[in-house]
Backbone bond lengths (Angstrom), bond angles and torsions (degrees), N, CA, C in turn:
res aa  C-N    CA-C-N  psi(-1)  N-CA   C-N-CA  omega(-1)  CA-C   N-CA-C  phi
1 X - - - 1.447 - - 1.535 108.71 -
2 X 1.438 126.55 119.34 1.072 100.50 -176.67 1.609 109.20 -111.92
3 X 1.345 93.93 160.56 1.555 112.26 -162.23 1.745 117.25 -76.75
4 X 1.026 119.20 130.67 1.891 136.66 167.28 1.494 98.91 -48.10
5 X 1.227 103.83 127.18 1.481 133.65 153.67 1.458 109.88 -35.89
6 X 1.309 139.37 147.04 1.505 144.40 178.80 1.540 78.45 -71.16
7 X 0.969 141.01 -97.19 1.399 150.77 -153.76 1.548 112.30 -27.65
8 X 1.243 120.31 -46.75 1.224 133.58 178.59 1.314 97.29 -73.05
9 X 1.269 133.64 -65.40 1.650 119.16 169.57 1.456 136.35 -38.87
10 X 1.007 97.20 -41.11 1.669 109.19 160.42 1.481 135.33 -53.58
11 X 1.414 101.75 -54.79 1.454 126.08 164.98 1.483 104.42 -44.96
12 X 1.464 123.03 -62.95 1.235 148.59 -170.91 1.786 94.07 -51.79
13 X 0.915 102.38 -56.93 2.070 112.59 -164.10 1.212 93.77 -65.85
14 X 1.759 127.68 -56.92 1.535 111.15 -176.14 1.391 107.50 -48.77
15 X 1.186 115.04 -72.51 1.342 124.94 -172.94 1.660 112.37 -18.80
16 X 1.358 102.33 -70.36 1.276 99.19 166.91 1.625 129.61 -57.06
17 X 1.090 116.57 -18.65 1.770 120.58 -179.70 1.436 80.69 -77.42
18 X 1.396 128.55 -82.79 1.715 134.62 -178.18 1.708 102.37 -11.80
19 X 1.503 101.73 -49.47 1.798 82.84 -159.38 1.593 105.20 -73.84
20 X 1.124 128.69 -24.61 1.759 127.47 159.10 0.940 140.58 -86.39
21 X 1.532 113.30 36.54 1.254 153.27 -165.98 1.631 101.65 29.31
22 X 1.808 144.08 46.33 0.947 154.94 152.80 1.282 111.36 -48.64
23 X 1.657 144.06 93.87 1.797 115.83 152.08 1.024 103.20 -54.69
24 X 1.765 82.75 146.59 1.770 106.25 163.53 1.774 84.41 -159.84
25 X 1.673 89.55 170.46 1.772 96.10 177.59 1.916 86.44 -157.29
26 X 1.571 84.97 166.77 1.836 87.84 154.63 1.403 126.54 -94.48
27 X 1.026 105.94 151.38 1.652 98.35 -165.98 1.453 94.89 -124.64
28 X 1.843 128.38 -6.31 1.546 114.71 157.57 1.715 90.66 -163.41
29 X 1.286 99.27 122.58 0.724 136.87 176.38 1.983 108.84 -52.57
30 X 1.177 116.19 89.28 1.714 103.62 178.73 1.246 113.67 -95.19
31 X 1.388 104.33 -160.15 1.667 121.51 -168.64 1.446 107.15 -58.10
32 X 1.362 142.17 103.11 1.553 122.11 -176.54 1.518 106.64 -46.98
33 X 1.506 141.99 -35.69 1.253 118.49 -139.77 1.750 82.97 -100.08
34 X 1.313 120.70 -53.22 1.603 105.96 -160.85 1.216 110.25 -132.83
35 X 1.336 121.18 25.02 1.653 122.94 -168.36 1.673 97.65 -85.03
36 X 1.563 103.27 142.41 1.704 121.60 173.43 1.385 105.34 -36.25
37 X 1.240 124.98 178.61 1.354 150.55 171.66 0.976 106.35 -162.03
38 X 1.908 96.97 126.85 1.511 109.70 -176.05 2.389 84.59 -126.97
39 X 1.291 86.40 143.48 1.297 100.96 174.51 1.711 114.85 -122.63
40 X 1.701 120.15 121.40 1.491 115.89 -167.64 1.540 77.73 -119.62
41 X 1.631 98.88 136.46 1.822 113.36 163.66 1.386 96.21 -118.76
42 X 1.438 109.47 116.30 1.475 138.13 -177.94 2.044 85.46 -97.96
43 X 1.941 87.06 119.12 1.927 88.48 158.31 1.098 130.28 -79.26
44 X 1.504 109.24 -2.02 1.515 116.03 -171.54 2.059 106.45 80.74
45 X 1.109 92.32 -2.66 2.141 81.61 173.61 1.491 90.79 -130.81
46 X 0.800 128.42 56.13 1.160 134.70 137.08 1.954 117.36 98.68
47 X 1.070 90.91 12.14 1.684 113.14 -179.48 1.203 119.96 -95.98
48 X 1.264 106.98 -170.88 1.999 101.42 167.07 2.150 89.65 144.63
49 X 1.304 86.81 142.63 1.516 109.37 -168.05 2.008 87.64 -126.30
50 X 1.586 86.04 147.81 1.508 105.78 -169.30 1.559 91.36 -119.91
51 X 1.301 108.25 142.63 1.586 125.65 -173.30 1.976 114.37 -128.52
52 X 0.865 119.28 120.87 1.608 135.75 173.76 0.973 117.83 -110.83
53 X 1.404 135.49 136.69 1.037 129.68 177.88 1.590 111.59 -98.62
54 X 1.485 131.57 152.33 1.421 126.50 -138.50 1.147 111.93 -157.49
55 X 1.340 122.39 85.97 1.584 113.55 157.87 1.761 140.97 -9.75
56 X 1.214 103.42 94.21 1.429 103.01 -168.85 1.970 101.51 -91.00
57 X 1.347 91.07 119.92 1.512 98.57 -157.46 1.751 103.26 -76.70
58 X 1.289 113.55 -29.07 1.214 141.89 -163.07 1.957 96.72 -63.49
59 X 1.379 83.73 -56.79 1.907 97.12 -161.06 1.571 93.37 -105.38
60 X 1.150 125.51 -11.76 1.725 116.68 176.06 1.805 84.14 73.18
61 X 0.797 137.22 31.00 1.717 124.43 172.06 1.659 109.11 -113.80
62 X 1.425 134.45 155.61 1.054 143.70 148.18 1.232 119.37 -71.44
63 X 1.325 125.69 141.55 1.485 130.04 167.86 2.011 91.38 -168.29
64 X 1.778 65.35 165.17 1.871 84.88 179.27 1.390 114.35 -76.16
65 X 1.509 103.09 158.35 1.433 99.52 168.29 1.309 93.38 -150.77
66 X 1.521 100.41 164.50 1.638 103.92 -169.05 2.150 110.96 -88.48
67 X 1.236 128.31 115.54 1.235 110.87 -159.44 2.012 94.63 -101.09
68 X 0.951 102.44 -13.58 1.949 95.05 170.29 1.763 102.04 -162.67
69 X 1.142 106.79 157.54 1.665 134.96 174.12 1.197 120.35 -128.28
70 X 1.096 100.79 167.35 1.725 113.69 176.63 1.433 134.91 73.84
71 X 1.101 136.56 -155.63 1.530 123.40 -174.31 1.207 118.71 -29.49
72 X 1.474 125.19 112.98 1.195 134.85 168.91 1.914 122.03 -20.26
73 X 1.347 108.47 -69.73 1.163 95.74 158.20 1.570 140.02 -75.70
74 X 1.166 133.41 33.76 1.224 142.73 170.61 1.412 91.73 -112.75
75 X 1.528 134.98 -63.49 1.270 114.63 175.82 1.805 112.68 -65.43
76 X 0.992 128.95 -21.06 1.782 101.99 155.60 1.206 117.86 -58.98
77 X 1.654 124.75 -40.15 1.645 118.22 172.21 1.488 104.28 -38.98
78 X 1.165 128.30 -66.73 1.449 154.09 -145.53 1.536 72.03 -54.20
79 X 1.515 131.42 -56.57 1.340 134.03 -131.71 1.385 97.24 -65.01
80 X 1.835 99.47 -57.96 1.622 124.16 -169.93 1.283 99.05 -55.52
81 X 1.429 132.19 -48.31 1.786 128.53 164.23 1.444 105.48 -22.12
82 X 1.380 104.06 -76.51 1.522 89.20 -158.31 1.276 126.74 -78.15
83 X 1.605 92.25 -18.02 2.002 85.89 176.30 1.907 123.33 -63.61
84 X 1.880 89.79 -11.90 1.294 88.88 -168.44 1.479 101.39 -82.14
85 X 1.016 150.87 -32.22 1.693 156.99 99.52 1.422 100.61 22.13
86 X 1.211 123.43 -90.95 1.671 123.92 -161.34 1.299 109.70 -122.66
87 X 1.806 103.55 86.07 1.226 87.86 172.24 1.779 141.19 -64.73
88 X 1.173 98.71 7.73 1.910 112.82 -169.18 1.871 92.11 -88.99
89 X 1.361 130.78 8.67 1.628 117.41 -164.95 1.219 83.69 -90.11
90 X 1.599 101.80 175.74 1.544 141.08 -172.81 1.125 82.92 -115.71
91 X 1.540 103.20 163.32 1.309 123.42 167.70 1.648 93.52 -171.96
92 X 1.366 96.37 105.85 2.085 119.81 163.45 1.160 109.58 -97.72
93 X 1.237 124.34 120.45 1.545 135.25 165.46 1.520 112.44 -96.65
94 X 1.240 100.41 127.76 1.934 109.78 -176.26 1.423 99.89 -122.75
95 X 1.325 125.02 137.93 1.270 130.79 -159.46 1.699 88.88 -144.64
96 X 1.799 103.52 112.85 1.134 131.33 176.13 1.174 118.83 -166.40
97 X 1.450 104.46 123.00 1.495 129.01 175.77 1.417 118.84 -62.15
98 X 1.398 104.12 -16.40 1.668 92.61 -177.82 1.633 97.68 -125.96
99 X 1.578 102.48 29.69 1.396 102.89 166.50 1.535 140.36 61.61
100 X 0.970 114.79 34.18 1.563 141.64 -151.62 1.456 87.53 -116.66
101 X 1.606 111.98 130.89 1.442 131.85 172.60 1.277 96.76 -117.17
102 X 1.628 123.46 -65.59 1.177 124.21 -153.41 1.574 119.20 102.18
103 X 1.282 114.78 -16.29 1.439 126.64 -166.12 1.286 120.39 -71.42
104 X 1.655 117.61 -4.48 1.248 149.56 172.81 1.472 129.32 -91.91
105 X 1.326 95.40 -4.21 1.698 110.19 176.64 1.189 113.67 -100.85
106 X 1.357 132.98 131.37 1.470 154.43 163.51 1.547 95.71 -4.45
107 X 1.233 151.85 120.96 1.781 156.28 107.83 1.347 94.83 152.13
108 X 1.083 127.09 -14.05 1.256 105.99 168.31 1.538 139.68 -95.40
109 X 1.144 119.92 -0.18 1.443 143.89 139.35 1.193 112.98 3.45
């Protein structure tokens, strides 16, 4: 099976945040063909949870997992961590109060 471009996934995720009227934006621009994706959902009061996506060794499947919480700016530290690590990652910020990623729905896995 072969695998979607980071870029094409992305495109794909706004789109879908867009169609439930979710903001989100990119906030770094990565590698289009295979760079990470990191996803931060800011609640707007001052929070925000950081999302990775994660080899599930068990089931051979991908899914998210949450890699930091809590004060908004401590998970941007977290952010600046890893970009300084890989510079080729994504990073989409979705900003919702009632906390809605989407990252839990069927294709985006």
């Amino acid at each position: 099976m072969p695998r979607l471009t980071a870029r094409f996934w992305v495109d794909a995720y706004l789109t879908r945040l867009r169609l439930h009227d979710i903001p989100a934006f990119v906030v770094a621009h990565g590698d289009d063909t295979g760079g990470a994706v990191l996803i931060k959902l800011a609640t707007l009061d001052g929070a925000a949870v950081l999302f990775q996506r994660s080899f599930d060794l068990a089931t051979g499947e991908r899914r998210w997992v949450e890699l930091a919480s809590g004060p908004e700016v401590d998970v941007d530290a977290t952010v600046s961590r890893q970009r300084g690590f890989d510079p080729d990652i994504w990073v989409i910020e979705v900003e919702d109060r009632q906390g809605r990623h989407l990252l839990d729905e069927e294709g985006l896995g």
